[in-house]
N, C-alpha and C positions, 0 to 999 in steps of 0.2 A: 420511570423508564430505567432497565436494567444498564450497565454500563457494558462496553463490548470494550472488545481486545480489540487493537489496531495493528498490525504490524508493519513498520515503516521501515520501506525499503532504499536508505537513501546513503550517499558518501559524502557529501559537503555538509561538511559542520555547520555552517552561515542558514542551511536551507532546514537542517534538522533541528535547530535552533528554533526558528521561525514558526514551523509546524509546529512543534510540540506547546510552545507558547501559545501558541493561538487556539490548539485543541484545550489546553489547560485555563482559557479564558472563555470555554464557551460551557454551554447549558449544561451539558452531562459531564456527566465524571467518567473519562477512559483509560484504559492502562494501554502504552503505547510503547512497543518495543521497537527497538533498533536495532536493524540489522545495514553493516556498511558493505559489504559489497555480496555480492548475487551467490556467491560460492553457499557461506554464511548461510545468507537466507534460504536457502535449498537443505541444506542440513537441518536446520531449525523446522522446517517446514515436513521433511520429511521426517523427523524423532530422533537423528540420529548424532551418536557422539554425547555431548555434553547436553543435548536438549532431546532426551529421549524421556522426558516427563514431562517439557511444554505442551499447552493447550493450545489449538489451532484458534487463530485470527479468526474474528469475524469479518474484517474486511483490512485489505490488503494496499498500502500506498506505495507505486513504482515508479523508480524512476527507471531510465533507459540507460543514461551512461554512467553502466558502474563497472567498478575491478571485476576481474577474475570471472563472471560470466555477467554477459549483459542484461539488462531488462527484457530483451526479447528472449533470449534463453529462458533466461527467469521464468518467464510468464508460460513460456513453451510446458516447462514440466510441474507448474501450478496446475495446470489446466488439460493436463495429461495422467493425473495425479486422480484416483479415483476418490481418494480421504481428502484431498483440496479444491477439486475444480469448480463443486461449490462456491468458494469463498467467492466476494466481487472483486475486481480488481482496479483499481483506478492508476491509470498510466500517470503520473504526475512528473513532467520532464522539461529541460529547456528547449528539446528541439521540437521546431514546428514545421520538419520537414515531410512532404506528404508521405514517403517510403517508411518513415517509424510509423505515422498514424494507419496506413495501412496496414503493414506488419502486427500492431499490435491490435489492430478487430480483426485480424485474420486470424490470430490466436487468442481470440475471445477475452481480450481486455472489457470491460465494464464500462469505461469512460477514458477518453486519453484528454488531460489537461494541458496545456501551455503557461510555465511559471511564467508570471509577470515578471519584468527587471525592477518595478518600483515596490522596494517591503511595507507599502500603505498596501499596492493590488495586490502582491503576495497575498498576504495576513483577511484579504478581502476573499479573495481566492479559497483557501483551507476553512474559513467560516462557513462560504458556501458549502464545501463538501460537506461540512460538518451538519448544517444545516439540513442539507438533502437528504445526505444515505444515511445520517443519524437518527435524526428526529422524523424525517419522514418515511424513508424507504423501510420496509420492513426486511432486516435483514435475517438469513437459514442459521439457527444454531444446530448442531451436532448434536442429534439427541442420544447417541451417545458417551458426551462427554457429560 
């Protein structure tokens, strides 16, 4: 199975720590970028500035509360975005309040997660993703990249 590009949308150190470990202990092999807050990941995602020769994510890790624009922005011009709206998006966030879970399928989030507080159900948590949209979901490359 080919490896995808992940790009992880996160600000807490403690949680991108977590993720990446846990991607790096599982079956495939992914190249996982970080991006700390939404402004960042919006340039990156759109070419621009210093990442105007990155390769578009296959699939895309959000959280909600980040600097500078939030995950619902974020996702707003993911998904707005003719070269990105493609990608899947997985909400991955502490809040489990129903107004972000709405907000984010009303702007066609892929999945909205709730981090566990316990790093055994985190770490159980990112397996599963990995398991799901990795191994089984068949994810859209960009044919032409």
């Amino acid at each position: 199975m080919k490896p995808i590009n992940i790009l992880l949308i996160e600000d807490s150190e403690g949680d991108i720590m977590l993720i990446t470990e846990a991607l790096e202990e599982g079956k495939i092999t992914n190249q996982v970028t970080v991006m700390k807050n939404g402004w960042e990941a919006v340039q990156y995602l759109e070419k621009k500035g210093n990442y105007s020769n990155v390769s578009f994510p296959d699939l895309i890790l959000l959280d909600v509360n980040l600097p500078k624009l939030n995950g619902h922005e974020v996702l707003k011009k993911i998904k707005s975005n003719e070269d990105t709206k493609h990608i899947p998006v997985i909400i991955l966030t502490t809040s489990s309040e129903e107004k972000d879970i709405f907000e984010a399928y009303k702007n066609h989030a892929n999945c909205f997660i709730t981090k566990p507080i316990l790093a055994e159900d985190f770490l159980k948590v990112v397996t599963s993703i990995e398991d799901f949209w990795i191994s089984v979901v068949r994810l859209p490359h960009n044919p032409d990249e």
